[in-house]
C-alpha positions in Angstrom: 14.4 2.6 40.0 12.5 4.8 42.0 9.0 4.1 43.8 5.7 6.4 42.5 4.8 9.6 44.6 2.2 8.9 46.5 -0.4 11.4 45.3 -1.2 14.2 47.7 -4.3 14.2 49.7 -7.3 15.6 47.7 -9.0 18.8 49.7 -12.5 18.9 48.0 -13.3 22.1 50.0 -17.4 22.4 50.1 -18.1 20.9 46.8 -19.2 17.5 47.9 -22.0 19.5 51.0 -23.0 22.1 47.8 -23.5 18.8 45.3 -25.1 16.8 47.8 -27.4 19.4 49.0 -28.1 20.2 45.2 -29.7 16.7 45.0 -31.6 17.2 48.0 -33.0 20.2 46.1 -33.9 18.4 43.3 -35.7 15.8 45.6 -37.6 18.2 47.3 -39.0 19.7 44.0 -39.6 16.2 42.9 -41.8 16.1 45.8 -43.3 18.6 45.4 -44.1 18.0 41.8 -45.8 14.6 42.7 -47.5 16.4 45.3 -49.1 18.8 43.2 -49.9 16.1 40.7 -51.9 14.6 43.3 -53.5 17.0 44.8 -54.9 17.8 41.1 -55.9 14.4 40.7 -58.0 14.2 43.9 -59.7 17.8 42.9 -60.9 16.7 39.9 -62.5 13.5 41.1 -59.8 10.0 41.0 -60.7 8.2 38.0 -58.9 5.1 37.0 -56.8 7.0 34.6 -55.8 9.6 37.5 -55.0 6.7 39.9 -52.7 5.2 37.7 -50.8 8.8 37.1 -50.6 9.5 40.7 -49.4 6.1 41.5 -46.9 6.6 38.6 -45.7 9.9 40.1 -45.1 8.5 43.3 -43.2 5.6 41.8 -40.9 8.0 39.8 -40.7 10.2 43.0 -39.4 6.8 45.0 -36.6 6.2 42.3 -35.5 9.6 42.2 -35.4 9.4 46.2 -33.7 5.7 46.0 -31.0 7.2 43.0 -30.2 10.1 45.0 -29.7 8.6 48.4 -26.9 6.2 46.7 -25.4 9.7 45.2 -25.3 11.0 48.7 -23.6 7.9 50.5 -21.3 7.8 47.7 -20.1 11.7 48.3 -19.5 10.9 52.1 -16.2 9.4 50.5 -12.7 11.2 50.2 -12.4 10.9 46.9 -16.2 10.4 45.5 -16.5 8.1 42.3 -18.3 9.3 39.3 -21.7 9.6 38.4 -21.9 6.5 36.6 -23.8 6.2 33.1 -26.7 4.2 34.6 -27.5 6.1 37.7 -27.6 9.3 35.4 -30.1 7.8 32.8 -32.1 6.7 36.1 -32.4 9.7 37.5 -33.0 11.6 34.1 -35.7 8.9 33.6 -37.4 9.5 37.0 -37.3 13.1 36.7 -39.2 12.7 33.1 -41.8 10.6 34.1 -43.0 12.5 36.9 -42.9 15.2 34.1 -45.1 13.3 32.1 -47.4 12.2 34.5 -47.8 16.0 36.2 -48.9 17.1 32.7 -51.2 14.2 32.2 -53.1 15.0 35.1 -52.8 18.9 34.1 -54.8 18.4 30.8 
């Protein structure tokens, strides 16, 4: 009976630093969305409805920023785990809220 081959050592080459810095990307414009969201809000005068999307941006922009900090930490690893199902719909979630509530203060 022989013993299992250990498996070789994985060499992820650059993928993890070009994944990692692709959510930083997307963080950035998520910024930047809420930004301008805000900064559209406070030009035309904050009502209570504007207050509430600007606070709603910055809430989605703060899970999007807490989802993809845990992506990051988890790509420092040798062999990084999978996007898992939950994280995903969070951060789909985030991104479509901000979305939202950039078009709500638009119109």
């Amino acid at each position: 009976m022989t013993s299992p081959t250990p498996s070789p050592s994985r060499d992820p080459g650059l993928q993890p630093e070009r994944t990692r810095l692709a959510w930083r990307r997307t963080t950035l414009a998520c910024a930047v969305a809420a930004v301008l969201a805000g900064r559209a809000a406070l030009h035309r005068g904050l009502s209570p409805g504007a207050l509430v999307a600007v606070a709603l941006c910055a809430l989605a922009w703060l899970g999007f920023l807490l989802v993809t900090q845990a992506r990051i930490s988890g790509l420092g690893t040798g062999r990084p785990s999978p996007l898992a199902g939950r994280t995903a719909v969070a951060a789909a979630a985030c991104v479509v809220a901000l979305a939202v509530c950039g078009a709500a203060l638009l119109a």
